[in-house]
C-alpha positions in Angstrom: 12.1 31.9 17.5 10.4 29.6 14.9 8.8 31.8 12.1 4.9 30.4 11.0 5.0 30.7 7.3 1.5 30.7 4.7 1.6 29.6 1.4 0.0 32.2 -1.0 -1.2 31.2 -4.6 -1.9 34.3 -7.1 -5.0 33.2 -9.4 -8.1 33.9 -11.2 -10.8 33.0 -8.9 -9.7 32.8 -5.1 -13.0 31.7 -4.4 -13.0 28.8 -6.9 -9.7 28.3 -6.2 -10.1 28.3 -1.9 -13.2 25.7 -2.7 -11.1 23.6 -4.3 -7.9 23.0 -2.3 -10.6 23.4 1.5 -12.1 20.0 -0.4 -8.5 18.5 -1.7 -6.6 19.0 1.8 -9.5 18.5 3.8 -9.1 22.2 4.7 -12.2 24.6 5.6 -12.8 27.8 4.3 -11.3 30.3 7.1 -14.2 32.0 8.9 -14.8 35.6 8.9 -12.8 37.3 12.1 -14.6 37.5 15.7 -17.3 39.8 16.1 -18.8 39.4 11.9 -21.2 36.8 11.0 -19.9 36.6 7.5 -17.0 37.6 5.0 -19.3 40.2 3.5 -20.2 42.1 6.9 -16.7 42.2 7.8 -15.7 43.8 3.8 -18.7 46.2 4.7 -17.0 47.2 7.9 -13.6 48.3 6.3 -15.0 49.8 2.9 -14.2 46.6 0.4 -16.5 47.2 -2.3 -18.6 44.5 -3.9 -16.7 43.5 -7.1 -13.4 43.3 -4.8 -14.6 40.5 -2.5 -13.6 37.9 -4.7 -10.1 39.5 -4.7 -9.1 37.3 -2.0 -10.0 33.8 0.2 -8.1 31.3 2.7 -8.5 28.3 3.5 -7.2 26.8 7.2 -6.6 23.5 8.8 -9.3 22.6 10.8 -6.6 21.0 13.5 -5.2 24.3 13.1 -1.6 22.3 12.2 -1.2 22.7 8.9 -0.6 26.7 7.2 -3.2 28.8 6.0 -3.5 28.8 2.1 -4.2 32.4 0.6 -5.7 33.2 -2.7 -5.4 36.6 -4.4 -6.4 37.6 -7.4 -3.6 37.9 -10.0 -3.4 40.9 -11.4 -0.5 40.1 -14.2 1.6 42.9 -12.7 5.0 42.2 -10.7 6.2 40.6 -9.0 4.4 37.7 -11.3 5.5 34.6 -9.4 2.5 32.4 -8.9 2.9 31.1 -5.8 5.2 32.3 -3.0 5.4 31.7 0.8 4.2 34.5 3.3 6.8 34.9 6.7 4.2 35.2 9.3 6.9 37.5 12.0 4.4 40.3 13.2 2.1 38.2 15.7 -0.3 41.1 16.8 -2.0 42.6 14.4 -3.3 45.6 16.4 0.5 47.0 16.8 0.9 50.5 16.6 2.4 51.8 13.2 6.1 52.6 15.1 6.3 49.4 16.6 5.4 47.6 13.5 7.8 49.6 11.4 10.6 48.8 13.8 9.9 45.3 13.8 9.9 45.4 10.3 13.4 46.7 10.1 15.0 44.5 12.2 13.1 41.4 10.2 14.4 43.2 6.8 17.9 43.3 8.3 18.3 40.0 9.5 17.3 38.6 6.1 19.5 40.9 4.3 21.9 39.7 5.9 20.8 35.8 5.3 20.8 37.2 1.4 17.5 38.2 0.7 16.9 42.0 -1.1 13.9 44.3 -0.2 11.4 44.9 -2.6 9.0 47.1 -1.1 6.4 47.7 1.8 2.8 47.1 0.6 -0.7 47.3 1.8 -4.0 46.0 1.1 -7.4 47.2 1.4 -7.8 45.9 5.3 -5.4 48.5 5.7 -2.8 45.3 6.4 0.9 45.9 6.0 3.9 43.4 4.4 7.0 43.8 3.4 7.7 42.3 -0.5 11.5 40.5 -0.6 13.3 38.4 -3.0 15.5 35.3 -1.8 18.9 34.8 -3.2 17.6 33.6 -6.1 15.3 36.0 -6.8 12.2 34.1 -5.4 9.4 36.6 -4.1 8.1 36.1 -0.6 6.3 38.3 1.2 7.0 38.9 5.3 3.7 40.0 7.2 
């Protein structure tokens, strides 16, 4: 099975940044998920605080073809790659925390064995999980 991929670009000012690239691709911003009317209702709902909601923005194909663009905030830490491709191989995001760990593994492993090394498992203030991996030559990509 065919793996969708999202391009991630670590910056300054997502916002600016998401604006920018929506009006260059002919992109739109991505909307906020079912059920909120806006970005900020949904940050209210899962505790993001006001002077983090600039920490991150998309921007998707309106055809719904081409990949979603993320922008996060750069933070200068590591890894400190600037931009860096997302494997998109958990499709449900509502998958119970065994399941998703399993699936995990067997992702990890199969790209091990392709040559990639595991960094580390992360999570961000959604309470979303990824797993951060290297390529063979040491290019970070993230698998969510």
């Amino acid at each position: 099975m065919a793996h969708s991929v999202q391009i991630t670009f670590a910056c300054d000012d997502p916002g600016r940044l998401a604006e920018f690239w929506a009006g260059a691709l002919g992109y739109v911003l991505q909307p906020p998920p079912p059920g909120f009317d806006t970005w900020d209702d949904f940050a209210d709902s899962v505790g993001i605080p006001e002077m983090k909601r600039n920490d991150i923005s998309a921007v998707v194909d309106p055809a719904g073809v081409g990949p979603r663009i993320l922008f996060e905030r750069w933070d200068a830490g590591q890894p400190n790659k600037r931009v860096h491709i997302d494997v998109n191989v958990v499709v449900d995001p509502d998958l119970e925390a065994e399941e998703l760990a399993r699936r995990f593994e067997e992702e990890r492993e199969r790209l091990e064995d392709l040559g990639a090394s595991f960094h580390r498992i992360a999570s961000g203030m959604a309470g979303e999980t990824w797993m951060e991996m290297y390529d063979p030559e040491g290019n970070w990509f993230c698998v969510q």
